[in-house]
Each structure stands twice: as C-alpha cells, then as structure tokens.
N, C-alpha and C positions, 0 to 999 in steps of 0.2 A: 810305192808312190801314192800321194794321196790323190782324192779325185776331189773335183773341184764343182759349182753348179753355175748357170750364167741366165737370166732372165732377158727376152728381147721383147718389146713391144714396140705395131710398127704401126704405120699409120698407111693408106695411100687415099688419094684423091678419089671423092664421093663416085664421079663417073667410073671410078675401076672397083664401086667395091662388091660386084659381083666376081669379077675375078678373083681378088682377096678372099673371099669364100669359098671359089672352088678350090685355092690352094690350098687350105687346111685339107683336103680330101689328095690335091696330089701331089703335095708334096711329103707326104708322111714313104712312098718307096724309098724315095731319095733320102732322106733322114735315116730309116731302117738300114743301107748302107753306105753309112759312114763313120769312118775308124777311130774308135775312139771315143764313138758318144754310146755311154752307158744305161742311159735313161732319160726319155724325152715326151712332150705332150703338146702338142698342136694345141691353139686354144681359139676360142671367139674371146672377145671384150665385152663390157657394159658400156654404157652409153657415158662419160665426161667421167667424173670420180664416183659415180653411183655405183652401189653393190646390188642395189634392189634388181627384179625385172627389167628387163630393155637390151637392146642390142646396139653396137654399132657394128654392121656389117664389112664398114672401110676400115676396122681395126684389131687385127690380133697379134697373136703374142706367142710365144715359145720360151716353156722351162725346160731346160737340159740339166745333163750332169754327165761331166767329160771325167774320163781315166784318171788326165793328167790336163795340166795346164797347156800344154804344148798341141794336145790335140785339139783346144778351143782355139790357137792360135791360128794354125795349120786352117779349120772349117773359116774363119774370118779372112784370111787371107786371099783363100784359093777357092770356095766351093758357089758352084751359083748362086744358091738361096742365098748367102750373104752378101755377095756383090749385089743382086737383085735392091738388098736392103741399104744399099748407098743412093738407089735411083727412086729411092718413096720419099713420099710428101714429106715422113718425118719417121726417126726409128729413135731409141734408146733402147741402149742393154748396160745390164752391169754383171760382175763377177761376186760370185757369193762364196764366205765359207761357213761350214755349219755353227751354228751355238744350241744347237738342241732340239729336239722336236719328238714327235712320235708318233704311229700308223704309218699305212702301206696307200698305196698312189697304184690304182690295179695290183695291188697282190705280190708290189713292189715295196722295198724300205728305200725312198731315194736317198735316205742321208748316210746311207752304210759306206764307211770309209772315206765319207767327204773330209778335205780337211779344216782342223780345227779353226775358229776366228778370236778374233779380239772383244770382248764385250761391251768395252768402255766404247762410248761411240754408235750414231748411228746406228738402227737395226732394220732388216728387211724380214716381213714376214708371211708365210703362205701358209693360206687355210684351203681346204678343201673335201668334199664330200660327194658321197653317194646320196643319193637322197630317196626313202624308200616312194611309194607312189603314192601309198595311202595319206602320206602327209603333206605331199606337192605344196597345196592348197596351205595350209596352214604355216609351211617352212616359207612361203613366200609372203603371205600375211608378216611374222617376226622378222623376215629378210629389211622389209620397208621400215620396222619398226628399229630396227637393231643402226641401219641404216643412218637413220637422224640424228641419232649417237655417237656413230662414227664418224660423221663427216663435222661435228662438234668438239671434237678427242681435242683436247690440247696436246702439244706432241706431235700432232698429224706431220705429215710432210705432205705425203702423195695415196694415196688407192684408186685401185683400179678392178672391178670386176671382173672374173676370169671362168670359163667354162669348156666343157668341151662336146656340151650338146646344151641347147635352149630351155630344159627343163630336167633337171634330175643330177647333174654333175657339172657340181659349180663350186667354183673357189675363188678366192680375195690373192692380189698381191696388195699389199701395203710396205709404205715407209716410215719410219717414227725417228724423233730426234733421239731417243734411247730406246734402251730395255725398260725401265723408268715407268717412261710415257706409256709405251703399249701394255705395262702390269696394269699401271693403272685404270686403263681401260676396259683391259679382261674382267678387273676386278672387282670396280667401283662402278662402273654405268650399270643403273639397276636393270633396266632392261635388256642389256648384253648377260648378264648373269641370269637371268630370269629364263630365257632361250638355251641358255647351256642348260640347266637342268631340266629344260625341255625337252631337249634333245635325248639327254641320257634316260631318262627316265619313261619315255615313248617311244625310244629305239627308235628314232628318224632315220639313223643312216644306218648305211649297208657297210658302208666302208669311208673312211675318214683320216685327215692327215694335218697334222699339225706342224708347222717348220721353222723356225727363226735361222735366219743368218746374218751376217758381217757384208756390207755392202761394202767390197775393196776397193773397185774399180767401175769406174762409168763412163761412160760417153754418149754423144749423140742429143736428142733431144725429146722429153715428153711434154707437150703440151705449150712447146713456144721454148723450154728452158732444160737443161740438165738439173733434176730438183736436189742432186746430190754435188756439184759440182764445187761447195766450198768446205766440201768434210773431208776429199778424198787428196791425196798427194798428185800432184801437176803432172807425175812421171808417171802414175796411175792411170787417170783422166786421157792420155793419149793412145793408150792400149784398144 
C-alpha cells in the first residue's frame, strides 16, 4: 500500500504563542508513538509569506508521511494533537502525493513509496536544507535576496517559511498554479539561479531535499482562506 504525506500549518492567538513553542519540544513523544506515521518534522514558521529571517512564534507547522491513507484518518479523527487543532485561531492542512523530488530530510528519503500524483494541476512544493555555519551569514544575505523573487513568481499561490531550529535548518513550503509556474521560477529569476550555483559550488549545505507534490485534499484555513479551495473536488475539501 502506498504512503501518502499531509502538510498542517496552524496558527494560535499571540497570548499562547509561548505555548505553541513549547509544543514543538513536547509534542514530538506523542508523534514518535503514533501508528502509522512514517516520517515526521515539527516545524517553527516565518513571519506572513516571508522566507527570509524572522519568526512567528504563534505559528507552526508539521510535515508528515503516513503508511497509508487510513492512518492519517484515524490521527485526525482520534488523537489529541489534532483535536487540539480544531480549538486554534486558525489551522490548514492538506494531503499530498509525490511528483518527484530528491535528498534525504535527517538521513531520511521521505518520498520513498509515497504514492504517485497527478501533474496536471496545482503543485505543492518543499525545499529544505542543512545549512553549513560557515555560510549562515551569506545563505541569509541570498535568503532576502532570492526572497523578493519569490514573492514576485507569477504562479505564486501561497509560501510560507518552515524551520526546525532559528538558524541552520530551514525550508520553504510553497504552492504554485502548476509545475509550469514553479519551472519557471527555479529557472528564469536570475537571482534564484544564481544562489543555486552558489550553493553547489560552496557546498552550503550538509544535507538537502528537494519535493514537489499533488495537493489532493484541503481544508481549514491559511491566512483568512483555503488558498486551494477552488482546484480541489468538494468531496476532497471535506476530508
């Protein structure tokens, strides 16, 4: 059976988001046993759709990748942390299937055995890296730069800065109206290109992961709206 991956991003009220901070520290027990999730990452946010530096302390986020479809059902249904996530200011998640990618996420392939998606249509995509120390300084310099680009993309839907410590291991989720949009992005903004063979070429990162998928299914809300809510099927949308 194939496995499947699910992105959640949640929001709570400014007064709790010291809280929200200590759960990315305890809730990763309770994630480590749960039946069925194969591969998971507690995350901090950027601040609105920035990728650059910045924090929003009242906002993180969790990528997973369940077995099977029925055991992301099962965690929605029944397990704290997700009820938890009916009772915040604001949450969206969606379900993913692979279109392709490549690296390891700690020492992990998360796309092994995920199953296959649609290409036509919408795309969701997740970058992430190690970032060695010697370059902090200068990967955040390009970060700002690459940045102004991004949030320029024709294609954009939605991003959102994603990390899982303030300095050193940091990744983008994005949404794009195609495959299309986000080539052209990789390929054509000169300073996004200019950075990639910065990267390769300086050996910035230690470790690195590149992911496109099929955004099947969504719900809930990022930013006031569901930014997927008119691509996906209505019987979809209620899952």
């Amino acid at each position: 059976m194939a496995r499947i991956a699910s992105f959640h991003l949640v929001s709570e009220p400014t007064r709790r988001a010291p809280l929200a901070m200590a759960r990315l520290g305890l809730d990763r027990p309770r994630l480590n046993r749960v039946d069925g999730l194969h591969f998971w990452r507690l995350l901090g946010t950027g601040r609105g759709s920035r990728t650059g530096p910045g924090a929003d302390p009242s906002r993180t986020a969790l990528f997973a990748v369940w077995n099977c479809e029925a055991d992301l059902d099962r965690f929605v249904a029944d397990h704290p942390i997700a009820e938890r996530w009916q009772t915040s200011a604001e949450a969206w998640h969606v379900r993913l299937r692979s279109l392709g990618g490549h690296g390891h996420w700690h020492g992990v392939n998360p796309l092994d055995r995920i199953e296959r998606g649609e290409r036509d249509g919408r795309v969701a995509i997740v970058t992430r890296a190690d970032v060695r120390l010697r370059v902090t300084r200068d990967f955040g310099a390009a970060g700002r730069e690459v940045d102004r680009e991004l949030q320029a993309a024709p294609g954009l839907i939605d991003v959102v800065g994603i990390g899982e410590a303030p300095i050193g291991r940091q990744a983008t989720f994005s949404l794009w109206e195609s495959m299309d949009a986000a080539k052209q992005f990789a390929y054509s903004m000169p300073r996004h290109q200019q950075v990639i063979d910065q990267t390769r070429d300086g050996k910035w990162y230690a470790e690195e992961m590149f992911a496109r998928f099929e955004p099947y299914a969504s719900h809930g809300a990022w930013d006031g709206r569901d930014p997927l809510a008119d691509s996906v099927d209505d019987a979809d949308t209620q899952r």
